[in-house]
MDAnalysis code that builds the backbone (N, CA, C; Angstrom):
import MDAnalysis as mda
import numpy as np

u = mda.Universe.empty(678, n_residues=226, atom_resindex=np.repeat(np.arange(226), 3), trajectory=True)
u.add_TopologyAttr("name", ["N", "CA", "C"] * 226)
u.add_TopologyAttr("resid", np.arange(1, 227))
u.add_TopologyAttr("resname", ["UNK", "UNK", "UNK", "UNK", "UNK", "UNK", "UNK", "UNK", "UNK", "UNK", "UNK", "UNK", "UNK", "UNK", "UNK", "UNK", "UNK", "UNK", "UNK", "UNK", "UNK", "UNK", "UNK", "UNK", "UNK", "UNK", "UNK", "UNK", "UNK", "UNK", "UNK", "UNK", "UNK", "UNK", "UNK", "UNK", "UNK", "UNK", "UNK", "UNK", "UNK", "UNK", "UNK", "UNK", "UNK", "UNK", "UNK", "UNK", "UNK", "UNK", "UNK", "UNK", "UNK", "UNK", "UNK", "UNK", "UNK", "UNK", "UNK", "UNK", "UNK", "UNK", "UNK", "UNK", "UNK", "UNK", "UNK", "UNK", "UNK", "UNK", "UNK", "UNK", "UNK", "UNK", "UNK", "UNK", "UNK", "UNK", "UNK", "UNK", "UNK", "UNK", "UNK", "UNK", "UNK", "UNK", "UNK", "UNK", "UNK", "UNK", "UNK", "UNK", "UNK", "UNK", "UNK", "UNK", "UNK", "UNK", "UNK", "UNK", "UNK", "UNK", "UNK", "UNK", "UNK", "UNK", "UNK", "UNK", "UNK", "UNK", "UNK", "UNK", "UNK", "UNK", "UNK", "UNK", "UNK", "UNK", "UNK", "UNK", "UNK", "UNK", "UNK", "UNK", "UNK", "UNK", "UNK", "UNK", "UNK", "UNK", "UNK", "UNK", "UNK", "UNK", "UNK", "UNK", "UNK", "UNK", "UNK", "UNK", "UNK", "UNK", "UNK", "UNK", "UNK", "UNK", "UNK", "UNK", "UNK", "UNK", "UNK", "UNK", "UNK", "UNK", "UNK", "UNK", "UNK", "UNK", "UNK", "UNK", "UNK", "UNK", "UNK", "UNK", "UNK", "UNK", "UNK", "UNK", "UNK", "UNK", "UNK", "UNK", "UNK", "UNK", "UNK", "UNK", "UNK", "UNK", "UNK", "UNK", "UNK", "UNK", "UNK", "UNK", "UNK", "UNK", "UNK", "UNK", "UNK", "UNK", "UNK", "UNK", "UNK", "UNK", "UNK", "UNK", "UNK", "UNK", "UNK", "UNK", "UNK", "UNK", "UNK", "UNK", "UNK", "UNK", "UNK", "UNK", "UNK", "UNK", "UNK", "UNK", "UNK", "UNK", "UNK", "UNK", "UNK", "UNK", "UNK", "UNK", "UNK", "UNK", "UNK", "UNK", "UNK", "UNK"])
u.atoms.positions = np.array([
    [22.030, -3.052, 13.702],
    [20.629, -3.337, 13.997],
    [19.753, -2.520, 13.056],
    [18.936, -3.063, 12.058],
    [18.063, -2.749, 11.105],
    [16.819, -2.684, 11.441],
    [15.891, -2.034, 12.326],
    [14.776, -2.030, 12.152],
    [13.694, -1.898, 10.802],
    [12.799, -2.741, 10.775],
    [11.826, -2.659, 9.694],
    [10.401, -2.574, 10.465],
    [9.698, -1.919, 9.774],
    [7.935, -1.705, 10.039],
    [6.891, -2.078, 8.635],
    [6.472, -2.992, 9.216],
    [5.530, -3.683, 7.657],
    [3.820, -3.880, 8.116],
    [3.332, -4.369, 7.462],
    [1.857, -4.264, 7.849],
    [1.623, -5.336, 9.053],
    [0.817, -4.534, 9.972],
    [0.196, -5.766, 11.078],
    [0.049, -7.427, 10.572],
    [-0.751, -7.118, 9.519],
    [-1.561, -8.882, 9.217],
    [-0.914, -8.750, 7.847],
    [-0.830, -9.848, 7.190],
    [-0.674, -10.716, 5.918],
    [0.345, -10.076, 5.069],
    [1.589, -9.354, 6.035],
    [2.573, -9.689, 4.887],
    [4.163, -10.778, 5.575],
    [4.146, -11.796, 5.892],
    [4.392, -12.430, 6.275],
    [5.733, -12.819, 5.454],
    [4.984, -12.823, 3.894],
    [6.505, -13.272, 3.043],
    [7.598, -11.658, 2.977],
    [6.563, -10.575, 2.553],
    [7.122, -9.736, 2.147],
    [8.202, -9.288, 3.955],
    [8.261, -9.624, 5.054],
    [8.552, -9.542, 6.182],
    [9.828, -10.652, 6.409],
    [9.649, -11.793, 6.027],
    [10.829, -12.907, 6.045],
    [11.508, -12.543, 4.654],
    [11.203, -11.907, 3.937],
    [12.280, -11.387, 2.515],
    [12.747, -10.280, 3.257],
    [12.579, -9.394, 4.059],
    [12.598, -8.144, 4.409],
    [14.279, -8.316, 5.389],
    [13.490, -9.316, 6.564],
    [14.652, -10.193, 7.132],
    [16.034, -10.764, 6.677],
    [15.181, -11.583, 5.114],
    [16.311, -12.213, 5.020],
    [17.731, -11.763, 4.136],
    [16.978, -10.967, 3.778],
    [17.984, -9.417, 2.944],
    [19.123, -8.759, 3.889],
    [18.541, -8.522, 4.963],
    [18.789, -7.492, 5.727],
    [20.206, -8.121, 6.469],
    [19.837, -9.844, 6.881],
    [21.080, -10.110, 7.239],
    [22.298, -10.959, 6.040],
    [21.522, -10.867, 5.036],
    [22.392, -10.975, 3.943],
    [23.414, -10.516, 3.198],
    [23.025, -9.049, 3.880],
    [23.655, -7.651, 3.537],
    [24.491, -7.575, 4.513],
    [24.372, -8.145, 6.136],
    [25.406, -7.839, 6.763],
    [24.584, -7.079, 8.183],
    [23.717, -6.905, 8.467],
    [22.667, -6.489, 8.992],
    [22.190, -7.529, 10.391],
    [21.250, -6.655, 11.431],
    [20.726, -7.556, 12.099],
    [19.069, -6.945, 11.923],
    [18.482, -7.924, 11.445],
    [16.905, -7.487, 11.920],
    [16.293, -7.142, 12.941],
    [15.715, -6.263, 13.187],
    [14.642, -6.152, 14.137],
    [13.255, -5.501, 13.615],
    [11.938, -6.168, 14.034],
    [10.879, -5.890, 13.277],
    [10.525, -4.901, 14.696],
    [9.501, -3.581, 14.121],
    [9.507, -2.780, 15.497],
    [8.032, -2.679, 15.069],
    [7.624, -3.422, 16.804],
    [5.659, -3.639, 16.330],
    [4.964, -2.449, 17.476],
    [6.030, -1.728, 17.966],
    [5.754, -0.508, 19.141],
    [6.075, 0.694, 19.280],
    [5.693, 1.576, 19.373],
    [6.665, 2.387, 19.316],
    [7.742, 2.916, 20.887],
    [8.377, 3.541, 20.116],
    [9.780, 4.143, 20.416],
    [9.870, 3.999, 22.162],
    [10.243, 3.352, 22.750],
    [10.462, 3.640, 24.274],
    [12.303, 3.223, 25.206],
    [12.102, 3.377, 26.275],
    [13.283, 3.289, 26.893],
    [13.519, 1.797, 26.769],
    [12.293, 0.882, 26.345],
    [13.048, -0.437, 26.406],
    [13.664, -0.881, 24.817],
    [13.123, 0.053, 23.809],
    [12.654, -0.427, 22.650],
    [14.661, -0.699, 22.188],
    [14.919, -1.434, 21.341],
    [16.540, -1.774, 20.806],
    [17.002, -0.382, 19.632],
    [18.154, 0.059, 20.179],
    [18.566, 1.043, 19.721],
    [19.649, 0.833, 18.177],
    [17.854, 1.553, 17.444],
    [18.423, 0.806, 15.442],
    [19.345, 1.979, 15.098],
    [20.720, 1.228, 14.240],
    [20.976, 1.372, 13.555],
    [20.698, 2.042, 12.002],
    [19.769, 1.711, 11.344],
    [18.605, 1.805, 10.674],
    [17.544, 2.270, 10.622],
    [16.783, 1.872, 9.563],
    [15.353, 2.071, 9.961],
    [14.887, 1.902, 8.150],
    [14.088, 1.072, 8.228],
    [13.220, 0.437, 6.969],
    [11.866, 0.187, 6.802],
    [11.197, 1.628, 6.148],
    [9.586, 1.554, 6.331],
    [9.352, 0.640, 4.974],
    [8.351, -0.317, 4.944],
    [7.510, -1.310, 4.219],
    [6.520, -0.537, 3.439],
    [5.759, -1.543, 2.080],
    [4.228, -1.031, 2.229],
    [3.187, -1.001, 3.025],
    [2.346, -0.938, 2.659],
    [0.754, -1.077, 2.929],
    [-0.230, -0.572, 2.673],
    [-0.951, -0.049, 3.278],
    [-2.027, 0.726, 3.082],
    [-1.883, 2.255, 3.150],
    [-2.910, 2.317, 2.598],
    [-2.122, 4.225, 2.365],
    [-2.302, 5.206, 3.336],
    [-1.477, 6.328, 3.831],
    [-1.581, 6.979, 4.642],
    [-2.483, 7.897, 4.471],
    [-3.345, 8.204, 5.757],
    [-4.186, 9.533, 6.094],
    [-3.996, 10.396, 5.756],
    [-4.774, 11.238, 4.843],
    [-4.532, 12.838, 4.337],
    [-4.370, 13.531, 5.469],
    [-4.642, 13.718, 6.616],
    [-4.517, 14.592, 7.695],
    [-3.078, 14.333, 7.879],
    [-2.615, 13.233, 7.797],
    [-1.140, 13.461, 8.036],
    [-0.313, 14.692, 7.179],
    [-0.384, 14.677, 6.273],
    [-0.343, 16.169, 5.129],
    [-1.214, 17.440, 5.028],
    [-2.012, 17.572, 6.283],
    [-3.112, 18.272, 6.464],
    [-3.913, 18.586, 5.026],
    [-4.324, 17.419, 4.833],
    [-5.492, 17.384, 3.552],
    [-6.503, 16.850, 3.944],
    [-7.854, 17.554, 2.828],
    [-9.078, 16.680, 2.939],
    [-8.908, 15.367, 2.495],
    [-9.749, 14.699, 2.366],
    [-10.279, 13.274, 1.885],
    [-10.547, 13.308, 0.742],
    [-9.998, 13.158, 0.103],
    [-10.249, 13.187, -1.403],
    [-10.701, 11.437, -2.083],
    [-10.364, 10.588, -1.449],
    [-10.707, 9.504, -2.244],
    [-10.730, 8.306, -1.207],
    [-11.936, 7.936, -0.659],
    [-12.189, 6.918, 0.252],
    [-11.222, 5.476, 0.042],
    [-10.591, 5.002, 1.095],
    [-9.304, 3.871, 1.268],
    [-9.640, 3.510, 2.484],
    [-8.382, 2.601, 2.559],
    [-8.086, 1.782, 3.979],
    [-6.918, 2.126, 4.397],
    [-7.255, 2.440, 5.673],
    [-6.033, 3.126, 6.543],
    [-5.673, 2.353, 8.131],
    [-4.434, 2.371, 8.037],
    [-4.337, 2.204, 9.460],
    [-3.431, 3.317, 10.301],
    [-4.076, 4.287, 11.205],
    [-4.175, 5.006, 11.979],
    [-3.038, 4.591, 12.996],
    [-3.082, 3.488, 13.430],
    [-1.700, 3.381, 14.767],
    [-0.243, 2.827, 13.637],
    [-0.580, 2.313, 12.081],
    [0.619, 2.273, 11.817],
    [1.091, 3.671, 11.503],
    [0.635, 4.376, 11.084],
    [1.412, 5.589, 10.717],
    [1.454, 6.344, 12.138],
    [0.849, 6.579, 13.269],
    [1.389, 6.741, 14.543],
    [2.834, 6.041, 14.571],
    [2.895, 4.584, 14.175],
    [3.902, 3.988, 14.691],
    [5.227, 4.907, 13.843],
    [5.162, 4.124, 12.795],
    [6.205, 4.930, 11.328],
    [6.530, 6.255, 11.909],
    [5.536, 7.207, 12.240],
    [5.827, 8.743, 12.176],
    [6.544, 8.590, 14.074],
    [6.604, 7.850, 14.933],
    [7.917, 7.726, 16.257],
    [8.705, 7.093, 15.533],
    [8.826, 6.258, 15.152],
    [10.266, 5.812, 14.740],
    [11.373, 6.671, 13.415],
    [10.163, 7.211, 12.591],
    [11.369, 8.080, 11.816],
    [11.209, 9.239, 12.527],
    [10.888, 9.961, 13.809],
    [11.074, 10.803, 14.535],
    [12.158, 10.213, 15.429],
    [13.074, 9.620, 15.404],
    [14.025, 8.736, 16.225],
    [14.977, 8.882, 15.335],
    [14.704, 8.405, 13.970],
    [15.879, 8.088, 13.106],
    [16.412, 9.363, 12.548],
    [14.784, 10.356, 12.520],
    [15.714, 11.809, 12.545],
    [16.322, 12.678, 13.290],
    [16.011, 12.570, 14.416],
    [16.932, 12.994, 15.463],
    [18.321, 12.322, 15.666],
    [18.605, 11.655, 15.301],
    [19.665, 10.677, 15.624],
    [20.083, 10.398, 14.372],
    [19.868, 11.209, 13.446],
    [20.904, 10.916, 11.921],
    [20.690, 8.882, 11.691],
    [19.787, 8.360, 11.409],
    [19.845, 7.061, 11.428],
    [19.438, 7.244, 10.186],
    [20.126, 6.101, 9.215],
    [19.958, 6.064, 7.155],
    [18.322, 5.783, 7.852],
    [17.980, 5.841, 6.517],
    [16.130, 5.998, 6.206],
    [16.018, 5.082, 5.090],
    [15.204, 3.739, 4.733],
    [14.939, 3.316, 3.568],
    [13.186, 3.284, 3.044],
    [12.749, 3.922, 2.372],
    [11.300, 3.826, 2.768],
    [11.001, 2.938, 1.200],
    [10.023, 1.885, 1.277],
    [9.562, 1.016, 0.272],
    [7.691, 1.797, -0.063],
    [7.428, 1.956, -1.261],
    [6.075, 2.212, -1.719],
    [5.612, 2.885, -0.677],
    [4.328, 2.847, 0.302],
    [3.914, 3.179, 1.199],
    [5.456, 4.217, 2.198],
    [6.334, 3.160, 2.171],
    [7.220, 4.065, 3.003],
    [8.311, 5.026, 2.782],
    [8.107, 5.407, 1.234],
    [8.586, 6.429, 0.264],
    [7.637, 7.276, 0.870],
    [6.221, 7.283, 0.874],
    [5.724, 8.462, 0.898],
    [5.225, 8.592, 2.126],
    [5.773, 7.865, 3.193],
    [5.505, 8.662, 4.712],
    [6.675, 9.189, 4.632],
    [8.056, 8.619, 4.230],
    [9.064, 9.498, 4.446],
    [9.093, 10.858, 3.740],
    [8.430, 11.155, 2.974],
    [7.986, 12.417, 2.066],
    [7.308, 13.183, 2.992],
    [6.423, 12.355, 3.596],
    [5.524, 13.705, 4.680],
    [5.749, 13.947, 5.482],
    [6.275, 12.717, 6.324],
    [7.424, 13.280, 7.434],
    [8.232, 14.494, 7.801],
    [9.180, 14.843, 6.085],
    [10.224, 15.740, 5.797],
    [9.311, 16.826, 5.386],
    [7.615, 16.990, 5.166],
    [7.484, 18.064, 4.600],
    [6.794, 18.085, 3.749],
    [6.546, 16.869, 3.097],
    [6.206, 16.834, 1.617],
    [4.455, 16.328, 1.595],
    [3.603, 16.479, 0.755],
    [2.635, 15.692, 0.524],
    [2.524, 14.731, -0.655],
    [1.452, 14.315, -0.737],
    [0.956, 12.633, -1.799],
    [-0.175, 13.401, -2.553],
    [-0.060, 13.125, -3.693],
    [-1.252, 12.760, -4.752],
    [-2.527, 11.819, -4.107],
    [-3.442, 11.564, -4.171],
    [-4.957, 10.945, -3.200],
    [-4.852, 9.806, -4.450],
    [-4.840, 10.622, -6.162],
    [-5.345, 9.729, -7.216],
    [-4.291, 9.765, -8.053],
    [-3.885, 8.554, -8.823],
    [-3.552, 8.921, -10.381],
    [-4.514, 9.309, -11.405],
    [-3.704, 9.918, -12.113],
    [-4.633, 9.671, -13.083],
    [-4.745, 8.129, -13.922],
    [-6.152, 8.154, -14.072],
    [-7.026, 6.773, -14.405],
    [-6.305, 6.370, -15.842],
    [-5.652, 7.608, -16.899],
    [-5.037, 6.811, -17.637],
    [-3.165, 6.344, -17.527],
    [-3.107, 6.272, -16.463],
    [-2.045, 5.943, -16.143],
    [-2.140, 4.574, -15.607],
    [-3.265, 4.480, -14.943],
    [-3.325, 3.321, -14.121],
    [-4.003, 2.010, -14.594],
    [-4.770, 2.399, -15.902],
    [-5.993, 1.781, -16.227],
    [-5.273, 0.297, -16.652],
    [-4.381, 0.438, -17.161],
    [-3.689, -1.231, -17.611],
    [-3.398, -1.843, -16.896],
    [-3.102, -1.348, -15.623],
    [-2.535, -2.170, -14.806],
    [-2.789, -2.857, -13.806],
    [-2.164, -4.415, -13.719],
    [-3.199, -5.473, -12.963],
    [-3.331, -5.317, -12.118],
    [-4.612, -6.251, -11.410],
    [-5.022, -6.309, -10.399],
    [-4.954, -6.729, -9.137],
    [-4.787, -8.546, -9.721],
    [-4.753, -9.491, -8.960],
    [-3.160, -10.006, -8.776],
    [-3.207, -10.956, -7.993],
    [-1.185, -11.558, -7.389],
    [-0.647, -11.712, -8.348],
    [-1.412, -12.532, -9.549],
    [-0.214, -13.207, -10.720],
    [0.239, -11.571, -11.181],
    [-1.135, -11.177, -11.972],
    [-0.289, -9.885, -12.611],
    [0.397, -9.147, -11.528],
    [0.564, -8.767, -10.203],
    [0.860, -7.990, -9.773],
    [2.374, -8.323, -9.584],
    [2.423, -9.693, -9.613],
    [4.028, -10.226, -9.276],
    [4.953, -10.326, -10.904],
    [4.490, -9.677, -11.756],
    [5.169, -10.353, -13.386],
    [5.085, -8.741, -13.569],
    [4.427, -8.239, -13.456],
    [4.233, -6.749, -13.907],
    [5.387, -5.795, -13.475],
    [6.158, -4.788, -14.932],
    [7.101, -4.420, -14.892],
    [6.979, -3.222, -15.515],
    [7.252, -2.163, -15.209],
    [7.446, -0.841, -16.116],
    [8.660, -0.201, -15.617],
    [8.916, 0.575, -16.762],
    [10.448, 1.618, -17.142],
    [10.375, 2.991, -15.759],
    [11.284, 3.163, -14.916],
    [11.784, 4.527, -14.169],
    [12.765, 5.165, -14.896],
    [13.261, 6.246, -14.779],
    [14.147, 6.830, -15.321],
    [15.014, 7.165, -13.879],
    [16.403, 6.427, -13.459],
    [17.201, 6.720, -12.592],
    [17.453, 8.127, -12.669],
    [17.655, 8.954, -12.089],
    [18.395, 10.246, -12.211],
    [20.027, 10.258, -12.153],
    [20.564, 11.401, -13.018],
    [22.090, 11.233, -12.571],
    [22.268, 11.932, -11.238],
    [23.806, 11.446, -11.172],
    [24.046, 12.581, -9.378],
    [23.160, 12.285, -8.227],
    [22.951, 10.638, -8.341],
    [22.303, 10.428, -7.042],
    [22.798, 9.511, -6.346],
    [22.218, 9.285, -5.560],
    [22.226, 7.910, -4.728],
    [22.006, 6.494, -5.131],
    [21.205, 6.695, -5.991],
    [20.421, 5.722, -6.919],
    [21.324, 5.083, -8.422],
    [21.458, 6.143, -8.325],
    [22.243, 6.133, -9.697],
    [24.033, 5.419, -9.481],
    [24.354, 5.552, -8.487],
    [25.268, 5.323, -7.493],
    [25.576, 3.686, -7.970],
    [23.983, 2.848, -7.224],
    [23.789, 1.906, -7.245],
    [23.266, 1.051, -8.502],
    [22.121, 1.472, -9.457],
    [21.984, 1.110, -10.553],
    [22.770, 2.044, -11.630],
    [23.284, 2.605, -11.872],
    [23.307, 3.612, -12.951],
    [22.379, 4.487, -13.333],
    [22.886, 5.645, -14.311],
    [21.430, 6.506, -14.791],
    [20.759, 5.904, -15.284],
    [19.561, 6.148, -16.014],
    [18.968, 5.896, -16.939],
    [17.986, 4.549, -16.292],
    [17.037, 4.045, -17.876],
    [16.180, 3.135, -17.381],
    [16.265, 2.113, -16.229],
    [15.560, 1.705, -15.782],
    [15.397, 0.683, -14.860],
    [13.951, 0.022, -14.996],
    [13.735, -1.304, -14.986],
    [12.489, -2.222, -14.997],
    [11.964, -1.924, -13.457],
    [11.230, -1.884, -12.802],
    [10.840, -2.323, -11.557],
    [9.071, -2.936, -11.649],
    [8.755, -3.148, -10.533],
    [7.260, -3.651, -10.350],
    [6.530, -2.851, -9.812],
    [6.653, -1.571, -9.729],
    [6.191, -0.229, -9.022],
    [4.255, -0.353, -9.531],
    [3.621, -0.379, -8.909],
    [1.957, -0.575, -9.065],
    [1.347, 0.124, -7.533],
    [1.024, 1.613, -7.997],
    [0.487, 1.906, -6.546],
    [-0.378, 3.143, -7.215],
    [-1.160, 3.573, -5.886],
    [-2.451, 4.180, -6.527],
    [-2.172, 5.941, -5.845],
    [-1.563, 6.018, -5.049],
    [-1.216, 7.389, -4.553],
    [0.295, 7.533, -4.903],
    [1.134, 9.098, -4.554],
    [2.070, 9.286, -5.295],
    [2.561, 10.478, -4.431],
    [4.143, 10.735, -4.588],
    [4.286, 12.158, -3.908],
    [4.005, 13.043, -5.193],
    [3.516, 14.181, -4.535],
    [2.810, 15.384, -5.522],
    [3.925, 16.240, -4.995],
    [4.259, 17.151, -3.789],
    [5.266, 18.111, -3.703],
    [6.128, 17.105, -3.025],
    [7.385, 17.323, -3.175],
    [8.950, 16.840, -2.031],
    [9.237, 17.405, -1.114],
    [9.436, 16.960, -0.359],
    [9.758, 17.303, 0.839],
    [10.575, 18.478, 1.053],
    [10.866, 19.531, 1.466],
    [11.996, 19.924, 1.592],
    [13.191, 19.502, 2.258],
    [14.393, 19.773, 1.451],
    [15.633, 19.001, 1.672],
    [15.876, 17.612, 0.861],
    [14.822, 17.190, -0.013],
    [14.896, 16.189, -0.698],
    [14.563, 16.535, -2.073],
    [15.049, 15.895, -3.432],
    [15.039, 15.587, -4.392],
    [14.800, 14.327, -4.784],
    [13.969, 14.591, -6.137],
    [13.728, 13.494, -6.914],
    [15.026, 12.450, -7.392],
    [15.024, 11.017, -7.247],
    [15.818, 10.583, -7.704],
    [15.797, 9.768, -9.041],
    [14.367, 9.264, -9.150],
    [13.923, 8.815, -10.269],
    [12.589, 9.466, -10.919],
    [11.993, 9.056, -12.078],
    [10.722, 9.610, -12.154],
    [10.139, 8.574, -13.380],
    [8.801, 8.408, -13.525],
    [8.293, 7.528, -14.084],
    [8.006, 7.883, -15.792],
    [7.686, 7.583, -16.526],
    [7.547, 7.779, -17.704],
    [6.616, 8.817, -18.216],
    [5.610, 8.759, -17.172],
    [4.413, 9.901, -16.901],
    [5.085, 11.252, -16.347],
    [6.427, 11.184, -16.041],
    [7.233, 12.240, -14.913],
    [6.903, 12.327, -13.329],
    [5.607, 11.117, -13.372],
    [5.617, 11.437, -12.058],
    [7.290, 10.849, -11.275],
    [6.980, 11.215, -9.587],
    [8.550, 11.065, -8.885],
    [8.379, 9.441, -8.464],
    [9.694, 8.937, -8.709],
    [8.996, 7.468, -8.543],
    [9.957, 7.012, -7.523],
    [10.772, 7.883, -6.831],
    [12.098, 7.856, -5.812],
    [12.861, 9.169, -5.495],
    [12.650, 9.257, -3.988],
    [13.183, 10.689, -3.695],
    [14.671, 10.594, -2.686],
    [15.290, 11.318, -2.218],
    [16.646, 11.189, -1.210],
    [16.499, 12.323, -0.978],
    [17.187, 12.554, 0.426],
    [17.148, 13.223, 1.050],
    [18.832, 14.624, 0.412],
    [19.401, 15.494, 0.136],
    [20.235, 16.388, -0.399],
    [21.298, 16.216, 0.285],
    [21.588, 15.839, 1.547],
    [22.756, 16.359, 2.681],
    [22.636, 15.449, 3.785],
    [23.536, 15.164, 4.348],
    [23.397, 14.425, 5.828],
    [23.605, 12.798, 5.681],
    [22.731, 12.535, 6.722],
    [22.812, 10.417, 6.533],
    [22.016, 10.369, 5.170],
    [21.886, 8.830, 5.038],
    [21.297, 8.666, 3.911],
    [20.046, 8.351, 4.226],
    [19.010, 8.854, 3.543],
    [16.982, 8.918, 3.694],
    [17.029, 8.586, 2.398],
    [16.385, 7.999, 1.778],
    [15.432, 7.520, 0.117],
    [14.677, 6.693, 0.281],
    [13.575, 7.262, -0.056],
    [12.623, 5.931, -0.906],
    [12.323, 6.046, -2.010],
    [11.720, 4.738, -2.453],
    [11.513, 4.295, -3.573],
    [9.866, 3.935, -3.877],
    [9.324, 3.890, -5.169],
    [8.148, 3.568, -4.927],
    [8.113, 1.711, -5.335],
    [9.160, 1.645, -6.022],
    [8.683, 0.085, -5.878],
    [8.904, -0.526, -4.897],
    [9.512, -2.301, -5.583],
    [9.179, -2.922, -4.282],
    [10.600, -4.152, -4.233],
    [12.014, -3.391, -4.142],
    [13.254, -4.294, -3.936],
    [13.185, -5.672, -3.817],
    [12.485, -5.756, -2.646],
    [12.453, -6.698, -1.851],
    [11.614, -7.817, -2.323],
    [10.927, -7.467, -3.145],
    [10.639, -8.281, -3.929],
    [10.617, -9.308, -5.206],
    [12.237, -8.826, -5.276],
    [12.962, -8.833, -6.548],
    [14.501, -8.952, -6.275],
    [14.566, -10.034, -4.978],
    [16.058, -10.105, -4.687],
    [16.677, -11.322, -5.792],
    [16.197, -11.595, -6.669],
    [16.501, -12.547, -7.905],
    [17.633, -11.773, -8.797],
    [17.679, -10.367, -8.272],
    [18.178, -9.560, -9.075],
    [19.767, -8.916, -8.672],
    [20.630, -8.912, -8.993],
    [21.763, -8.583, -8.561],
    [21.404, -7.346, -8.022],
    [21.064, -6.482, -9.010],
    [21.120, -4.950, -8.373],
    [20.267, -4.675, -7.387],
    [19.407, -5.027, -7.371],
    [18.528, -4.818, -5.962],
    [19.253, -5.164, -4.533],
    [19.838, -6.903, -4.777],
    [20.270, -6.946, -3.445],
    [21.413, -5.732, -3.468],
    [22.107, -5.350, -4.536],
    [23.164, -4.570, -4.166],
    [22.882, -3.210, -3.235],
    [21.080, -2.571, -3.812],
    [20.461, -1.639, -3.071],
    [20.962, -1.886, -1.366],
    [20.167, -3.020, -1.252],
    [20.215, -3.216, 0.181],
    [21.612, -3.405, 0.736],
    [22.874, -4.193, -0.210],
    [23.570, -4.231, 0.811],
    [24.384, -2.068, 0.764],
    [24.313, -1.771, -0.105],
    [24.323, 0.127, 0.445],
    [24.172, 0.413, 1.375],
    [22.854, 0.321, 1.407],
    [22.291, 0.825, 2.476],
    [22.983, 0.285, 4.223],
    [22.744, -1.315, 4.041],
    [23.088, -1.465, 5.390],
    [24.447, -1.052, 5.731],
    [25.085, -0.982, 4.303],
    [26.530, -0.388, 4.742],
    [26.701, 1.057, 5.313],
    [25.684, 1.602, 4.718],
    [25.487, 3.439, 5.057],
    [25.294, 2.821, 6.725],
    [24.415, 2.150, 7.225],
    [24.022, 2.181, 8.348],
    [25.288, 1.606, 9.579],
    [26.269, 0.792, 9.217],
    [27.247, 0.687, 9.787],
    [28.389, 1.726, 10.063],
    [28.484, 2.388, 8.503],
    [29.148, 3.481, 9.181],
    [28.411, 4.492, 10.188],
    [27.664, 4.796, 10.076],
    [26.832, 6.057, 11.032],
    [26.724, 5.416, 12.253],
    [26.502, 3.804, 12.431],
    [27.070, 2.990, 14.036],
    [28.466, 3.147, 14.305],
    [29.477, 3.390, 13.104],
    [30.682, 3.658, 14.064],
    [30.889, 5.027, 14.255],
    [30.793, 5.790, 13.317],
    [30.733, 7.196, 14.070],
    [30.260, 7.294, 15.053],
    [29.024, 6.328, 15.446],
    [28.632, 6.734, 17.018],
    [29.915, 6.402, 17.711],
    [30.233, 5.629, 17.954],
    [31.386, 4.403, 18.904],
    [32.450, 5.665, 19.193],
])
């Protein structure tokens, strides 16, 4: 059982790709629109989505750069990976859910890029869906595991960033700028996110291969329970 958490309204495709991965890999979906209770289905998993960017108070920061937030999703996100960490459950966090899983563990976000980092890059759906830049995999990871070291294409386009790591986690990739563009957790189940966007790019051998990892990490840690 794979739980995923994605935005309330309008991501609908990115949510039925999310799904249809998940049992592709071997997986059962469950989308979790509540949080954590005695009735709620006991995941296996756990797969934070994008969206909108999280509250500086969650990192006890000022406001540095006026956005759109939603307040009960990161309530939600921050019970359920309070579940998945108590209970050793793998962690997959996508863009947005790279860097709650960063603050979660400890870590804070960048508010801004810098403007010449960002300035080329599109705006609107077409460019946002064709648009591709270089990560640098790290060796000795998790990541690397799955793609190999070295370059990787992805569609990574986002406007905040982790600035410190979490403790207990390392960088797994980093962007051309050096910023961190994918972190994992050092020890234990498996936690990583990523800042792009997999799931959006299951055209691709290696991506689905990401996911089916993962759900495999998540089967074993269901039979160790048993």
């Amino acid at each position: 059982m794979i739980g995923y958490i994605g935005a309330p309204d309008g991501d609908r495709l990115v949510g039925a790709l999310t799904s249809l991965i998940i049992r592709l890999s071997g997986g059962k979906p469950a989308r979790l629109r509540r949080p954590p209770d005695d009735n709620s289905p006991r995941i296996d998993g756990l797969i934070l989505l994008g969206g909108l960017d999280i509250h500086p108070s969650r990192y006890n920061a000022e406001m540095e750069v006026e956005s759109r937030f939603d307040l009960q999703r990161d309530e939600l996100e921050l019970a359920w990976l309070a579940v998945a960490f108590a209970r050793s459950v793998p962690v997959m966090g996508i863009c947005r859910g790279l860097q709650m899983l960063n603050v979660k563990a400890g870590g804070d976000l960048h508010q801004r890029l810098d403007p010449e980092i960002t300035r080329n890059w599109p705006s609107g759906p077409i460019g946002y869906a064709l648009f591709r830049k270089p990560v640098d995999i790290l060796p000795d990871t998790f990541l690397a595991s799955v793609f190999g070291p070295g370059a990787l294409r992805v569609n990574s386009l986002h406007r905040r960033a982790v600035r410190n790591i979490a403790p207990g986690f390392t960088a797994a990739a980093c962007g051309e700028d050096g910023g961190v563009q994918a972190i994992e957790a050092q020890e234990g189940s498996l936690r990583f996110g990523v800042q792009f966007h997999p799931e959006l790019l299951l055209h691709r051998a290696d991506m689905r291969r990401l996911f089916r990892r993962f759900v495999q990490a998540c089967r074993t840690r269901m039979q160790a329970d048993n």
